[in-house]
ROFIMI-379419 format. One record per residue: x, y, z of N, C-alpha, C, CB in turn; residue in one letter. Coordinates in steps of 0.05 Angstrom, whole numbers, plus 5000, padded with zeros to 4 digits. Glycine has a CB too. Layout:
REM residues N
XYZXYZXYZXYZA;...
***
This chain:
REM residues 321
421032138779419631898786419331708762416831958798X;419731468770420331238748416431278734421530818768X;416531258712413831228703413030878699413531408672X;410530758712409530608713408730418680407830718729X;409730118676409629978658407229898644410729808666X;406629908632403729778621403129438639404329718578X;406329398643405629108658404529178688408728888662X;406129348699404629518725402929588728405129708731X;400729738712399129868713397029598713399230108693X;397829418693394629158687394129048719395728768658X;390929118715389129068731388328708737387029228719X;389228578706387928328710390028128719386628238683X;387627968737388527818757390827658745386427648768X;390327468726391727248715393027318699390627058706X;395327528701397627528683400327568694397327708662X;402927528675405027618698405827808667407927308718X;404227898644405428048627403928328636405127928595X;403328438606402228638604399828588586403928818598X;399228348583397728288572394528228598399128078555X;391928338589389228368604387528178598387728608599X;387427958597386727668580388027528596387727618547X;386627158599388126988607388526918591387926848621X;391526848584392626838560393426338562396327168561X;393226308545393625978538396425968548393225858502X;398526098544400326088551401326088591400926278532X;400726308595400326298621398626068634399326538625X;397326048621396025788633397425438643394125748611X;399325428616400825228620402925278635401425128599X;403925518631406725578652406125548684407925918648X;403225628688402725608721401125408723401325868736X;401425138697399524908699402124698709397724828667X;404624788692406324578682409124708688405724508650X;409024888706412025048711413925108685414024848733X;412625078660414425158641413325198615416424978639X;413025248600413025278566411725028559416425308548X;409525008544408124778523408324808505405724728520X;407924638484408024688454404824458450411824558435X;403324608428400924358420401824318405398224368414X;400823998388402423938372399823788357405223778383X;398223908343396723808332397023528308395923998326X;395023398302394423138298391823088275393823018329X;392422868268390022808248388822488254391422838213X;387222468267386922158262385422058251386722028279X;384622218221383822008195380421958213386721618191X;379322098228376722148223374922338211376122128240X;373022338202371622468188368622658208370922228167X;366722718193365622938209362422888201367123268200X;360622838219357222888208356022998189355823008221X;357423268193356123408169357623368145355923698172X;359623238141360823038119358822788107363422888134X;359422608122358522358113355922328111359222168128X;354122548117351522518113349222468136351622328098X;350322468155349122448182347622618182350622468204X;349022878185347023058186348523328167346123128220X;349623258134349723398123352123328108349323598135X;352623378084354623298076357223568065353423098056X;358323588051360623798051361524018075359723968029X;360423898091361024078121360724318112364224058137X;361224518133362024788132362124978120363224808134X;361025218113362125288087365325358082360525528079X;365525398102368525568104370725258110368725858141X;370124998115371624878118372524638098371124838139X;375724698098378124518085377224228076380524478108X;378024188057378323868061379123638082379823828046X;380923908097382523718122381623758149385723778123X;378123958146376923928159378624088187376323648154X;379424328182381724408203384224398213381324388217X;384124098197386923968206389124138188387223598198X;390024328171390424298150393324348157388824448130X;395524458192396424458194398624158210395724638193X;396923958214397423688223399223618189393823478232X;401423428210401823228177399023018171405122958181X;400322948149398222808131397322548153399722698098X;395022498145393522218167393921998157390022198172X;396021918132396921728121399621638146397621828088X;401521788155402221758178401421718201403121858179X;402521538221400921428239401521678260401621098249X;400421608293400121818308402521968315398921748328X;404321708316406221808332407921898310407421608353X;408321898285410421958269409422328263410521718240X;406822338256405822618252405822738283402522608237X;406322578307407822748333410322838326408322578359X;412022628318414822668320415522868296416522378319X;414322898269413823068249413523378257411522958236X;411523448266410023678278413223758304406023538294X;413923588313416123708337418123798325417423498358X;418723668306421623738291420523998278423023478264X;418524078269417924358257417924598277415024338242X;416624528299416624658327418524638344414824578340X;421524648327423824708350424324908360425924668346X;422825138346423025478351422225488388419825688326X;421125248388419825258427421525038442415625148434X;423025138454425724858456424224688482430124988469X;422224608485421224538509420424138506418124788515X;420924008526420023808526417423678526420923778537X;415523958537412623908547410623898529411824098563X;409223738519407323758489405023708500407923528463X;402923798484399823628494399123548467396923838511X;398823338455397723218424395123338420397222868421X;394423438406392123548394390423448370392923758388X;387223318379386323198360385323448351384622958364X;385523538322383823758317382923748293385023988321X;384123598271382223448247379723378247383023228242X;377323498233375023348234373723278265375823108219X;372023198269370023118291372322808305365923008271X;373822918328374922698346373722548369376822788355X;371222558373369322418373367622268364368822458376X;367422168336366322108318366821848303366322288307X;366021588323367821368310366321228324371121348312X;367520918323366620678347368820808365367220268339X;367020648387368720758425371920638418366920488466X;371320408412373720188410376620318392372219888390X;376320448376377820648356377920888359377120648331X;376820978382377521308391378121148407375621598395X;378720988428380920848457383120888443380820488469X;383720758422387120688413387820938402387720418388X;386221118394386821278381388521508406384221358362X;386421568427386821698455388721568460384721678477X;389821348471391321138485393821248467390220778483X;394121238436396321268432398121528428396421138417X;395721748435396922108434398522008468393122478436X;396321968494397621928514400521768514396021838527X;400321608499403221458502405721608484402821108490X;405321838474407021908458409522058485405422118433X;411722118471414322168491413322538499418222118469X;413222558526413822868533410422958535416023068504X;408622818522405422918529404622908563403022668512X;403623128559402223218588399623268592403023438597X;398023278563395123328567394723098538393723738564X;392323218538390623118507388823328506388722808506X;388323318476386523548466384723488446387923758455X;382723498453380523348433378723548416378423158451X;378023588391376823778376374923658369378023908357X;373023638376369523558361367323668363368223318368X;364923598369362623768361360823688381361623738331X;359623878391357623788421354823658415356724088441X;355023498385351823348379354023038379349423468338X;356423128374357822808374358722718392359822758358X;356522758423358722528452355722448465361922778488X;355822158443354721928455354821838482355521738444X;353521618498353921638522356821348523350521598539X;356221328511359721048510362221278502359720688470X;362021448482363621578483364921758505363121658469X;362121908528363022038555364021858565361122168575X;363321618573364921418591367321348585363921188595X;369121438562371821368552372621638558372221258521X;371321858549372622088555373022088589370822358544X;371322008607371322058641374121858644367821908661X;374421638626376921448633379521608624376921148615X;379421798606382121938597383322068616381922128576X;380122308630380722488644381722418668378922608645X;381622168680382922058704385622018699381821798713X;387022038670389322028661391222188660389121988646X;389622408655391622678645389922828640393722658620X;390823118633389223368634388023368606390923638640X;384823258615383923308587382223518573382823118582X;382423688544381123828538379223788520382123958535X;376723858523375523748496374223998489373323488497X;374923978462374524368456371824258437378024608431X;369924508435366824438424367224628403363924498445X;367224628384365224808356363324878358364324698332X;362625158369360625328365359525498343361025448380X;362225688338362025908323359826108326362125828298X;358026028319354926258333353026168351352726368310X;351526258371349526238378347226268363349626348393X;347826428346345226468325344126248307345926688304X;341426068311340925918287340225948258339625828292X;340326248258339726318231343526388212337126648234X;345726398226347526338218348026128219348826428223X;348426078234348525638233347325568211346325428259X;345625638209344325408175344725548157340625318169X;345825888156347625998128349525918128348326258122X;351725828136354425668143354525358137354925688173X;351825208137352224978136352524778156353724968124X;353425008187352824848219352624538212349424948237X;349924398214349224308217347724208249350424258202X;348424378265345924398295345324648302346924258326X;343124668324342624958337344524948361339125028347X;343825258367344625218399343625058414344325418414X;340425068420340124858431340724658428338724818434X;342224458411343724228413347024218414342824098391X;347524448422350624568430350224578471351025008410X;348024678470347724618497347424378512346024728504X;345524278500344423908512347523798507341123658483X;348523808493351323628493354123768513352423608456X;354524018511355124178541355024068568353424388545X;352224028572352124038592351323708598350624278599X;352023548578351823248579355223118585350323128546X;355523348575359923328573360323358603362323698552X;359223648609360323718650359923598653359723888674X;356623408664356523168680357722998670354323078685X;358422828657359222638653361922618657358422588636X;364122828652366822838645366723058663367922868613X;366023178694366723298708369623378710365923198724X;371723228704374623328710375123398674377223028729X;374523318660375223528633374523918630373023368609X;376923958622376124288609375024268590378124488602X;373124458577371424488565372224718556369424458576X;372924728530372824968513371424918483375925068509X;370925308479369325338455369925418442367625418453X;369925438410371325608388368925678381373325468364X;369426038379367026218364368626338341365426468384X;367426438323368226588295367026828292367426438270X;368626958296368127308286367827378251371327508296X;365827488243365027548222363027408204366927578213X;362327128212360627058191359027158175359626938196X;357627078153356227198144354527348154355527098133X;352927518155350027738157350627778182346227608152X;352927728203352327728224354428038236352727398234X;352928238259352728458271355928418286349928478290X;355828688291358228618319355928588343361028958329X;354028738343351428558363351328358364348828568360X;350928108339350327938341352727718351348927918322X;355427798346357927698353357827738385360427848336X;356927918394356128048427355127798440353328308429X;352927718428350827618440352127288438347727698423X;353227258422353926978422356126958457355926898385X;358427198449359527208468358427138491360327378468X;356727328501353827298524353127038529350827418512X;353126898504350826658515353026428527348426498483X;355126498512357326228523358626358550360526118496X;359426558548359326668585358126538610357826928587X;355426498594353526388618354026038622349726448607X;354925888596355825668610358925668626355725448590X;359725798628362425858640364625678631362425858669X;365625698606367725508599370325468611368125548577X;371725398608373725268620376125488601373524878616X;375725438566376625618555375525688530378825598555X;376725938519374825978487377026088472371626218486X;376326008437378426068422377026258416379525898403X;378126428404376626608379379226718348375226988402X;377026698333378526828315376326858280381826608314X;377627048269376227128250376126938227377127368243X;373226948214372826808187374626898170370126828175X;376126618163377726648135376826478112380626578138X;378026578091376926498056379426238049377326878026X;378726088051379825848039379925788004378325638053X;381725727995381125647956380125347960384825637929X;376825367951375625077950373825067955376324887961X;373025147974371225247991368925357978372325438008X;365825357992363825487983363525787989361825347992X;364925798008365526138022367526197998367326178063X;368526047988370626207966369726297947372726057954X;368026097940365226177913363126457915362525887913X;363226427942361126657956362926947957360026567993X;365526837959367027147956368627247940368227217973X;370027107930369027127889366827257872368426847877X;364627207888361727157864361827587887357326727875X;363227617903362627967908360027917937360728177867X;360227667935356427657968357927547993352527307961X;360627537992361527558026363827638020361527298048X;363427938042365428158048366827998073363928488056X;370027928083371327838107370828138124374927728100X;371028078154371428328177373728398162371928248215X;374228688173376028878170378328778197374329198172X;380428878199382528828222381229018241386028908214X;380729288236379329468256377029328273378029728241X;376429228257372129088268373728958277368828908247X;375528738279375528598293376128608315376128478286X;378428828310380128848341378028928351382829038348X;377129098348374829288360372529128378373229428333X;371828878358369728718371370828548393368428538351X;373628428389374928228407375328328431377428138399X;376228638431376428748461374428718475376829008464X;371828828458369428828470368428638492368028818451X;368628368469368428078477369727908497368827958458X;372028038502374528048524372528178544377828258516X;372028318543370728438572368528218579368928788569X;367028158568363127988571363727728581360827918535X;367427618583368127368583368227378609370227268568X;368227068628368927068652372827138657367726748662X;373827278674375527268683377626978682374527348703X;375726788696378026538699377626388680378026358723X;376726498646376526258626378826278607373626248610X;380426228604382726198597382326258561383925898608X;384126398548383326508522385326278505384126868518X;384326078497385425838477387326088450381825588459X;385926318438387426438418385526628409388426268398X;386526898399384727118385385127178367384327308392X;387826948351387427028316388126758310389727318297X;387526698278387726438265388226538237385026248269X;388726308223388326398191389926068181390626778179X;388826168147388525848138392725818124384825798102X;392525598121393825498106394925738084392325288097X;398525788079398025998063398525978040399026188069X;397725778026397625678009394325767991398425418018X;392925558018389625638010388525948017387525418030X;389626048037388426288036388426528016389026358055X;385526518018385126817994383827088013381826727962X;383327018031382327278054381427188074380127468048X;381227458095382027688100385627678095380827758129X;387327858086390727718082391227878119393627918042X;390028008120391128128151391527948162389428288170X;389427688166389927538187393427408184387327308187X;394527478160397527348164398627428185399627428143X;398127708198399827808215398527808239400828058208X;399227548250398327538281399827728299398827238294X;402027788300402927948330402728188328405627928339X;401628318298400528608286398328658301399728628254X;396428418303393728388302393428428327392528148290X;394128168348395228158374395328428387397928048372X;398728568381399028858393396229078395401329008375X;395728958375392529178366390929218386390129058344X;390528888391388228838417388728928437387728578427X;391428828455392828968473393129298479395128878468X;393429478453393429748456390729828468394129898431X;389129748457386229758452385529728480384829538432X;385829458491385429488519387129618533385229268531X;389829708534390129918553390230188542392529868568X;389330298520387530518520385530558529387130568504X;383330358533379830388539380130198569377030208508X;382930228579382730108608381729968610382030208626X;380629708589379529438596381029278607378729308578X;379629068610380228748608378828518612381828688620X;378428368614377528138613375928058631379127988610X;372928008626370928098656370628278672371127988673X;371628568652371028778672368328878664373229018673X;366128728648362628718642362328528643361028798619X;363828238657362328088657360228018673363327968654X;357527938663354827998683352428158675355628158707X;354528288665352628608654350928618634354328838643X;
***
């Protein structure tokens, strides 16, 4: 008798692999009948906890480029750092792109200069969505009313910066808001921008913080039911205040074990139909000084995957619980 596939055997609803996760990929293939590529972007805005709003040097852990650090330079206009970024991404022979604001706070401007800015990712050749990266204290009410005009356009995402639920990491990090002001802007986004997805990026490992306490964050964004969530582990950037901090011997990065370990976990506590944006990252390899594991995403990846079909998980099989 033929023995049964790991793709056979998976329980979870939304895959056609063997993978127990809704995977970003799958998502666009049964969004868009084929293969996407993001093609991230810089549009030369800046960020609150920058300029002084509400804090200046941002982040501890973040770049000069403010995330962007794989976008071309913002000295190029939109469409050239599109056409830039494609020619590097021929490895994905596909026509289908979604532009990705992910530099700095893409919300964070006059209305009038986030329009043209939006207006001109949409007008780029082969885009099918937009993808917006900012921060849930930065959507003014002129700003929802431009976002509700996009979303009548095309499939729009506006991904939020979380990283913890916890406010006592938030202000070791440099955050600059609580949850409670991660929520009020949440749930100012659904109403207002009803046809936008809504996704969250959380960070595994911050400082002082538990695989409990990584749990609980999980937990708490469960309950707003996102649309989708990134995850991926704190990395050490050269420049950085986290670089100084782990240099100076007072911040240890997660281990590859903890993490996988925690991500499965966190894979289970998630809703079923929230689509997994990504479960590893890492900086620039230039700037990066740690964790070096995170170089090896499909090492890392397989990890997770064994993991869940060893402990017969997957993805909302506790969610609730």
């Amino acid at each position: 008798m033929k023995k049964e596939t790991q793709k056979e055997k998976n329980p979870f609803p939304f895959s056609d692999t063997n993978k127990r996760y809704y995977t970003y990929d799958y998502y666009l293939r049964q969004t868009f009948g084929g293969k996407c590529v993001k093609i991230p972007l810089d549009g030369g805005l800046t960020c609150p906890n920058r300029d002084g709003r509400c804090g200046k040097g941002g982040c501890i852990y973040c770049s000069g480029r403010g995330s962007g650090d794989f976008a071309a330079p913002p000295v190029l206009s939109v469409a050239e750092q599109y056409e830039a970024m494609r020619a590097r991404l021929q490895k994905w022979p596909t026509e289908r792109c979604i532009p990705y604001l992910q530099a700095h706070t893409n919300t964070y401007g006059e209305p009038d200069r986030l329009r043209q800015l939006y207006e001109a990712a949409l007008a780029l050749p082969g885009a099918v969505g937009l993808n917006i990266a900012t921060r849930a204290d930065c959507l003014p009410g002129a700003v929802l009313s431009l976002l509700a005009e996009i979303a009548e356009k095309t499939m729009l995402t506006v991904e939020l910066g979380l990283q913890t639920a916890h406010d006592e990491t938030a202000a070791r990090i440099h955050r600059g808001h609580t949850f409670a002001d991660f929520k009020a802007g949440y749930a100012r986004l659904r109403q207002a921008v009803p046809r936008a997805r809504i996704g969250v990026h959380l960070i595994f490992g911050l400082p002082g913080e538990t695989k409990a306490d990584m749990l609980d964050t999980v937990r708490a964004v469960s309950a707003l039911s996102p649309d989708e969530v990134k995850l991926h582990s704190l990395y050490v950037l050269r420049g950085t205040p986290l670089a100084d901090a782990w240099l100076a011997g007072d911040y240890v990065p997660i281990t590859k074990e903890a993490y996988v370990e925690t991500v499965t976990s966190a894979l289970t506590l998630l809703p079923p139909a929230t689509v997994i944006g990504r479960l590893t990252g890492d900086g620039e390899a230039r700037e990066l000084l740690a964790p070096l594991w995170t170089r090896q995403k499909i090492a890392v990846l397989n990890e997770i995957d064994k993991r869940l079909y060893q402990q017969n998980d997957w993805q909302g099989k506790n969610y609730g619980l």
